[in-house]
C-alpha positions in Angstrom: -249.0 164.4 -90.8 -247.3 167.2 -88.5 -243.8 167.6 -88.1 -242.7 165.4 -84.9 -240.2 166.6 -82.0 -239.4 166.4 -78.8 -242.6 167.8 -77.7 -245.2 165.4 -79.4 -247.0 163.0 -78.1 -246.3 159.3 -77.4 -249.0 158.0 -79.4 -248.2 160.1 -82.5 -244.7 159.3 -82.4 -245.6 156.0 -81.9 -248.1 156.5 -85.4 -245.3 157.4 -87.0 -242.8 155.2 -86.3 -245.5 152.7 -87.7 -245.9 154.7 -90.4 -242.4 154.4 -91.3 -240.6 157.7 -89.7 -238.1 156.8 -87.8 -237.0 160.1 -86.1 -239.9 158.7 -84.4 -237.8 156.1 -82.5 -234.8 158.8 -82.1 -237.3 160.7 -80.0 -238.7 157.9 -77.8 -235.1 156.7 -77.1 -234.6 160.0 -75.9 -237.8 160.2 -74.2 -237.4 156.5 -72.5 -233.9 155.1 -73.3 -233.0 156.2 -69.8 -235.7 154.5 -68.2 -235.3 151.5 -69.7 -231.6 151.7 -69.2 -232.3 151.9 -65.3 -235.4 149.1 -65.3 -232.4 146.9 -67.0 -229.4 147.4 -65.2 -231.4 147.5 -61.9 -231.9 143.6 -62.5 -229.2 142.5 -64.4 -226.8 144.6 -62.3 -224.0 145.0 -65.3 -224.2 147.9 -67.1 -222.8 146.5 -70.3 -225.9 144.3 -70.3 -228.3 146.9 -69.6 -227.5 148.9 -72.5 -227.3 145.8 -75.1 -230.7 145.2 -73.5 -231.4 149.2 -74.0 -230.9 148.8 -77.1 -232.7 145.0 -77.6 -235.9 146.5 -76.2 -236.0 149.6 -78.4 -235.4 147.3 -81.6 -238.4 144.9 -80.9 -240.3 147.8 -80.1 -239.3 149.4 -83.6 -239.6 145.9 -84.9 -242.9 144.3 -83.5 -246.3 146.2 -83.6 -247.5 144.9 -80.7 -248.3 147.9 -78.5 -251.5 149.0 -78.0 -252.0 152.4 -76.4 -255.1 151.9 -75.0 -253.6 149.3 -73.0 -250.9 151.2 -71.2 -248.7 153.8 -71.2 -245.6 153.4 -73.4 -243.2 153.7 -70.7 -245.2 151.6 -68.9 -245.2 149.0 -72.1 -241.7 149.2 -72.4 -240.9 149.3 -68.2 -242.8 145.7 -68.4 -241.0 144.7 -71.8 -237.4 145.5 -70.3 -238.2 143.7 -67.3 -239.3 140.6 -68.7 -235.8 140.4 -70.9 -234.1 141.2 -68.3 -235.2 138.0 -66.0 -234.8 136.0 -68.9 -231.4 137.5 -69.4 -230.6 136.7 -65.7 -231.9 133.2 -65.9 -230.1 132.4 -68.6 -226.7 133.6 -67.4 -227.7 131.9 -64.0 -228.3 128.6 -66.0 -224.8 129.1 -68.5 -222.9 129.5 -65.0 -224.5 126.1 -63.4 -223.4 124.7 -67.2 -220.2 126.0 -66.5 -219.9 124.9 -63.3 -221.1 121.6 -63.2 -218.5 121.1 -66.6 -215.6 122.1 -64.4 -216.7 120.1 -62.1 -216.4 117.4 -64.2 -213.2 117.9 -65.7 -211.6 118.7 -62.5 -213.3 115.0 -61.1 -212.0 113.0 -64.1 -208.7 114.7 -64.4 -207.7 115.4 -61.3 -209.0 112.2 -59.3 -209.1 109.0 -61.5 -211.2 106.9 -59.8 -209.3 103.6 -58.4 -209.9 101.4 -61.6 -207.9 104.2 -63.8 -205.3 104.1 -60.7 -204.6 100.9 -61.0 -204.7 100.7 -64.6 -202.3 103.6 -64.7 -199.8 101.9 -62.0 -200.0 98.8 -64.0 -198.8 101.1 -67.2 -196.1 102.5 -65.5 -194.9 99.3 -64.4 -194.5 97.9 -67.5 -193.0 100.8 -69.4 -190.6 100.8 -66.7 -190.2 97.4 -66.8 -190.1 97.3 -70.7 -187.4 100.5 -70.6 -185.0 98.6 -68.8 -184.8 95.3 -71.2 -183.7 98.1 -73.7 -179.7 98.4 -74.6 -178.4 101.4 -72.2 -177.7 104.0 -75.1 -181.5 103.8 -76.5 -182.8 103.8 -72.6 -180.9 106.5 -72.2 -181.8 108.8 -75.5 -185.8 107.3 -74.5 -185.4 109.4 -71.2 -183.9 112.5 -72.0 -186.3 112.7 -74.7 -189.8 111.3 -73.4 -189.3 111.9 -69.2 -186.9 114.8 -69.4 -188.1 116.8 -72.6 -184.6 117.6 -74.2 -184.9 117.5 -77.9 -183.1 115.3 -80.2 -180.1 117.5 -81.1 -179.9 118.7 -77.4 -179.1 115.0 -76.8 -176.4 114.7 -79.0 -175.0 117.6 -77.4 -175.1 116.8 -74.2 -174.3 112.8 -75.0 -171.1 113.9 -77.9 -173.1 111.3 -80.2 -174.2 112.2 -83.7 -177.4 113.5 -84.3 -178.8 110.8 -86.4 -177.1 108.2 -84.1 -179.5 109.9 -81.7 -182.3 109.4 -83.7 -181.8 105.9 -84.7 -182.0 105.0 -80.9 -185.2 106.3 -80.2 -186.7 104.6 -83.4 -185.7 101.2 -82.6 -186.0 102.1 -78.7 -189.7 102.7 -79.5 -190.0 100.0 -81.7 -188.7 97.6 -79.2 -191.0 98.6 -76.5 -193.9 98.4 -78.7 -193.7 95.2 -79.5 -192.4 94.2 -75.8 -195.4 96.4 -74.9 -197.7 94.8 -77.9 -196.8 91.4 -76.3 -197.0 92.8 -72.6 -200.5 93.7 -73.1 -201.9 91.9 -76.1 
């Protein structure tokens, strides 16, 4: 076989690419990489996408003997084969961004709006934490507070309250314990 370049002809570069030379496919990128760039990024409008698909196209090209010269032109073949990926590309992120969307959707619906049977469960809750908190002995209502509703952390309490720090946490404990089973019985 001749020495290929720049200068020979799509089906002999295409013969030897099948043949196993692979300068072959360095010279039809060259030849129609821009092409296909442009077919691509015409649809897809992103030009990150248009040259993964640049490079996609050239691959299954390489990859798949599935051209037949007598058929069409090569940049013809490979217009066609860049614009079929290409839509398929575009449906695809069309159909992820519904996904997306309808998912937000949905987690902005059941977070952000219980509907009124979670309302009212959620009311009844609070009621009876609150209710539950203020059977409690004041020191552990008041460690149960800063800790759970205001965040501080267990020595930060015994800072601000001058207590020792395990004094602190035995008041939680048996403040949580206590609700749990006034809670347990509450509910149960």
């Amino acid at each position: 076989m001749e020495r290929i370049g720049a200068t020979t002809p799509d089906d002999e570069l295409v013969r030897s690419l099948r043949a196993g030379h692979q300068d072959a496919l360095g010279i039809l990128y060259d030849r129609y990489g821009n092409l296909v760039f442009t077919v691509a990024n015409r649809i897809l409008n992103r030009t990150h996408e248009a040259e993964d698909l640049t490079q996609e196209v050239f691959l299954i090209f390489w990859k798949k003997e599935n051209f037949q010269p007598e058929r069409a032109a090569l940049g013809t073949y490979l217009s066609v084969l860049t614009r079929s990926r290409a839509l398929n590309k575009l449906r695809s992120r069309s159909t992820q961004q519904r996904s997306v969307e309808r998912l937000q959707q949905a987690t902005y619906n059941q977070f952000s709006h219980p509907c009124p049977l979670e309302q009212a469960t959620l009311q009844e809750q609070r009621q009876l934490v609150q209710q539950a908190i203020t059977q409690l002995p004041n020191s552990q209502q008041q460690v149960l507070t800063m800790n759970y509703l205001e965040g501080f952390s267990h020595s930060e309490i015994a800072q601000q309250l001058n207590m020792p720090l395990g004094t602190v946490k035995t008041n939680v404990r048996q403040g949580l314990r206590r609700l749990r089973q006034t809670l347990g019985e509450a509910v149960g």
